[in-house]
C-alpha angles and dihedrals in degrees: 000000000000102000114205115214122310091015098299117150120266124245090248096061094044087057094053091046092049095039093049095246110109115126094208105028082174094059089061107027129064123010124002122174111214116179087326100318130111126222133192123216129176145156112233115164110207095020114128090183134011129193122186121224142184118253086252099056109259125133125252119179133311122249134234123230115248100180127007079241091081106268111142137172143167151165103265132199100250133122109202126008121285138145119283142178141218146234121211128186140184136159089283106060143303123277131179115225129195125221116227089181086067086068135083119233122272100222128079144221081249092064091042088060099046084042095052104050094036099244095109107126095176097058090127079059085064127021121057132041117320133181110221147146108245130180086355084306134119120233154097127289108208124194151184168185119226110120091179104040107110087210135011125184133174113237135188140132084291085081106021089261082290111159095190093065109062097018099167143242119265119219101201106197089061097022091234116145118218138175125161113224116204119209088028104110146165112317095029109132116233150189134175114238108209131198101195130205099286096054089260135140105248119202119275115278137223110204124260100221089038106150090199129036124185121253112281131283077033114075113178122131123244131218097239119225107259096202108129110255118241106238120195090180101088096113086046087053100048082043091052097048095052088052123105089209086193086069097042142077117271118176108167132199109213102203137172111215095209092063116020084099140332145213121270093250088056091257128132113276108242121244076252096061094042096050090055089045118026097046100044081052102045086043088060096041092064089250120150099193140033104207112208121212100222115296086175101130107280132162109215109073082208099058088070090219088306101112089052119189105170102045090174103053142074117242111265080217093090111013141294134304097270082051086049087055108045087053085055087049089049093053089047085056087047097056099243127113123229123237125189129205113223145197120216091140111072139350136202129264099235117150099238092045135074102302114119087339091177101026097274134073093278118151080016134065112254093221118080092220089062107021101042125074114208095194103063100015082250136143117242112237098236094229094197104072097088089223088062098047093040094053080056099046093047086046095058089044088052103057084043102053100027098050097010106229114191089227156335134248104205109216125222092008092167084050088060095038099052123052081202103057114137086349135111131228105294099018090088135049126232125247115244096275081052092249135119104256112112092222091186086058091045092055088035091064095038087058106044088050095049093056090042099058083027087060110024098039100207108027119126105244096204131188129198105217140161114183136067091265095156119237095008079157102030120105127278101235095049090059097276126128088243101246116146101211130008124204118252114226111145081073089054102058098043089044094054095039085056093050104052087060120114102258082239094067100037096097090060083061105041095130083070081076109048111030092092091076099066090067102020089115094040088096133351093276127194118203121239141206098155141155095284087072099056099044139094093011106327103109134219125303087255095059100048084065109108129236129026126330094276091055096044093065094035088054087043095062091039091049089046090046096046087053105048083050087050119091115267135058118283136241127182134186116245103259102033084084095080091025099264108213099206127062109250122266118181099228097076140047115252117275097269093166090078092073087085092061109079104226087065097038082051089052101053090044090059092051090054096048086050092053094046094043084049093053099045106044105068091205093069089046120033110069099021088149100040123086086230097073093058130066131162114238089164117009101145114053098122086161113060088021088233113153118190121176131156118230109207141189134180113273089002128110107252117249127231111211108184122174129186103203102192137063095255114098104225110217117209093000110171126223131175117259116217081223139349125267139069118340121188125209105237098166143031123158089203090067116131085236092069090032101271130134101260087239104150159104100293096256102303145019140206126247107205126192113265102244082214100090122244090023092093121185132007146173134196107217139189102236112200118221120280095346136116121234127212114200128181127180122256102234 
């Protein structure tokens, strides 16, 4: 650094300030000892005059104009460093200026180590915008991640989007920029300005660990407000964390917030508003859990939350974070636990977002063939530099610890475990070993899933995962990946298959049916029907049900029925519930009007008495992922498609689910009792209260012991037309 006479700085270096090129803008501006003098230096375009000045007003010297372009300097009147302010004049008026280069940094050598080595679990702590009080000063502390800018400053209407005034400190050793801005303060809207490593302009940046993002098409990042929530959860949480969720009943609600329900104006409903109206509603509905579709910040209404570019921050859409809170709090009260669905596989290439964020493929592969996704146009997060998989670990911690959700359903799992995913021979690279698992995804997930049950005793840790990846929910350190619960899908799509056919054709597919068992106990499995299926053409579950409009519904309760009696948890699309007619599109609120037609009415009734039923009978609950809980009573009756299994638990009464899956009654059918006695019928899906024909048993049979030896029990039953019993023994 060229030094002029007496210290002053030398022209080279106030170019660089005042053309935005400097490399340590620390090492110009703000406070410099010289030989026991102290000399201010600071950039201030439109100033004509600046004096600096203590906090506490006093005046400490007056500096001296180095370029018309607002660089200023001068000898002041302090004895040791401390912050200090400015004021700057023109013919205009009179403003004070602080002045963030009179202040140390706020991170320490302990969070360049952890950084460093990746291990850091409190990065949300750190990076980011923070509103703090710092050296007896309000302000804001800014920082972040970009190892290969030449500059980074933060800019807002604090500084008229002006990059030259609060370029950053370096810390060379984690390539994280930092500055701490006094004056800026919660609410104060904020992007990075990079230079990156050509010399070049790179588009403005949001921040990556931003905890607030302004409403689309707006993307600015907010400074977040900092107050401690008050949390009333405290009893839920303890209660959580003493529950074996494998042995215990899970019914989710898979809900989109946007479109739920609206305003009457069209608009989206608040935090606030859903809290008063969907939990009240899934509560009553028998429902554990409410499931979320991202409402991590994202630009684009039809991505549904799945392109994120603001991981740490609550969609604008419907509030801010404290509202998303309080609506976490609510469902607490509720008793329902709050899932999110969450992104660590891909993100989009928006400009303002993570791609190239410093000029280079940073959070992203370089090459395309890792670091391109061909399926959604997006960028692959490259999960083996320690800073990226570390951004996403702390992420998941976050949403856990700071609004306590009870679990995460991790999207596109396959897409992160195989480098060949949705691609042909050439367009991926081998692993080391030259094969097709992605091994830095693999660790990635381990890890997150270990801190997480390591950290939130109790939450559900989910995947969503297609393929016969072994031990997606087994744990870590038994060679799993760690997940608590996998999707099954391979049980939605036969099922479902199965079930548009016409009931005609059904016997010629019963396998549909029953292939699932042969891996039901392979992983803790929950059971979706979830928004994928009623999307882009495919209908709504009501209308992949096959035959006319009377056997639709009625397939439709049987097929429900049949599924909360199979092994696994359950998980169900908003809508379905009621039997929506119509797929799912995101721009409009569900159909709510056809509640007043019975055959709807009849529909969600049945799904609240499920879930109840469900909730209440431990043998449908209690060992959903042990081969213990399921045995076939009828699995082969290809020709009158009648399926009959017990479901079982220790201590419990067994369960009968038997389920008629055409049109035709069956008079006297016979079915194997797990023992003889009374058995009551507590549930039937053709019941006239859910729409059906009333067509039973009275209310209860009688299983009788076979007089052939070794047969045991059986019962002749009246099985209605296209319906799903549920019978439990009268003890």
């Amino acid at each position: 650094m060229a030094r002029g006479k007496r210290g002053e700085a030398g022209a080279d270096d106030i170019r660089a300030i005042i053309e935005g090129r400097h490399a340590d803008p620390f090492g110009i501006l703000g406070l410099h000892e010289a030989e026991g003098r102290f000399m201010a230096r600071c950039f201030i375009p439109h100033a004509s005059a600046v004096t600096a000045m203590s906090l506490d007003g006093a005046v400490l010297g007056e500096l001296v104009r180095r370029d018309d372009a607002g660089f200023f300097e001068g000898e002041i009147a302090i004895k040791h460093r401390q912050p200090i302010q400015y004021r700057a004049r023109n013919e205009g008026g009179v403003w004070d200026v602080h002045d963030p280069y009179s202040f140390g940094p706020v991170l320490g050598p302990l969070d360049d180590y952890y950084i460093g080595e990746g291990s850091h679990l409190r990065l949300f702590d750190k990076l980011g915008a923070h509103a703090m009080s710092f050296e007896g000063v309000a302000g804001t502390h800014f920082a972040v991640w970009a190892p290969n800018a030449r500059r980074v400053s933060v800019i807002g209407p604090f500084n008229d989007w002006d990059g030259r005034r609060h370029a950053m400190r370096l810390r060379l050793n984690t390539g994280i920029w930092e500055v701490f801005i006094p004056a800026v303060g919660v609410g104060a809207l904020y992007k990075f300005e990079i230079v990156g490593p050509d010399g070049t302009l790179r588009p403005l940046k949001a921040d990556p660990f931003a905890r607030q993002s302004e409403m689309r098409p707006k993307t600015a990042s907010v400074v977040a407000d900092p107050s401690p929530f008050t949390w009333t959860d405290a009893a839920y949480i303890d209660k959580r964390g003493k529950t074996d969720w494998r042995r215990t009943a899970v019914s989710i609600y898979e809900v989109h917030l946007g479109s739920w329900r609206k305003r009457a104006d069209g608009g989206f409903m608040s935090y606030d508003q859903l809290a008063e109206q969907l939990i009240p509603y899934a509560a009553d509905m028998g429902f554990t859990h409410l499931e979320l579709l991202p409402i991590t910040e994202h630009p684009y209404d039809p991505s549904w939350g799945y392109q994120p570019t603001g991981l740490y921050a609550p969609t604008a859409r419907f509030g801010d974070p404290a509202g998303f809170k309080r609506f976490v709090n609510a469902a607490h009260a509720a008793g329902l636990g709050v899932i999110l669905d969450w992104v660590p596989a891909h993100f989009p290439t928006d400009e303002h977002g993570l791609a190239r964020f410093d000029g280079t493929a940073l959070y992203e592969h370089d090459d395309p063939r890792q670091g391109y996704h061909p399926d959604w146009n997006t960028a692959i997060y490259n999960f083996g530099r320690k800073e990226v998989a570390s951004y996403l670990v702390n992420n998941a911690l976050y949403w856990l610890e700071h609004f306590h959700l009870d679990g995460l359903r991790v999207d596109a799992v396959a897409s992160m475990l195989y480098l060949d995913y949705s691609r042909q021979a050439g367009e991926w690279v081998p692993n080391q070993f030259g094969g097709n698992h992605n091994l830095e995804a693999v660790a990635f997930l381990r890890r997150v899933n270990v801190e997480a049950y390591r950290q939130h005793p109790g939450v559900m840790m989910i995947a969503e995962e297609s393929t016969s990846w072994s031990g997606v929910s087994a744990p870590a350190d038994a060679g799993g990946l760690g997940f608590g619960f996998k999707w099954n899908m391979g049980f939605m799509n036969d099922t479902l298959r199965y079930m548009a056919r016409d009931p005609i054709h059904r016997r010629f597919h019963h396998n549909d049916m029953t292939f699932a068992a042969l891996y039901a106990f392979s992983e803790n499995f929950i059971l979706p029907l979830s928004h994928d299926e009623v999307v882009h053409g495919k209908g709504s579950l009501l209308a992949k049900m096959g035959g006319d409009d009377w056997q639709q519904f009625a397939s439709l309760r049987a097929y429900y029925a049949f599924m909360w009696g199979w092994p696994g948890k359950k998980l169900l699309f908003m809508g379905q519930e009621f039997a929506q007619r119509e797929e799912w599109t995101e721009t409009k609120a569900l159909d709510w009007y056809l509640l007043d037609a019975p055959a709807h009415e009849g529909v969600r009734r049945l799904v609240g008495d499920l879930n109840a039923t469900y909730r209440d009978v431990p043998a449908l609950h209690a060992r959903d992922n042990e081969p213990e809980g399921f045995r076939w009573l009828i699995g082969n009756d290809h020709a009158n498609s009648v399926f009959a299994f017990a479901r079982q638990a220790p201590g419990a009464s067994p369960v009968v689910v038997i389920a008629n899956l055409t049109p035709v009654p069956r008079e006297t059918y016979r079915v194997p009792m797990p023992k003889a006695g009374i058995w009551r019928e507590r549930l039937n899906t053709d019941a006239g209260w859910y729409g059906g024909t009333n067509m039973g048993n009275l209310g209860e049979v009688i299983a009788k012991q076979s007089d052939v030896p070794g047969l045991g029990a059986y019962a002749d039953l009246t099985l209605p037309p296209m319906s799903t019993l549920y019978l439990t023994c009268a003890e």
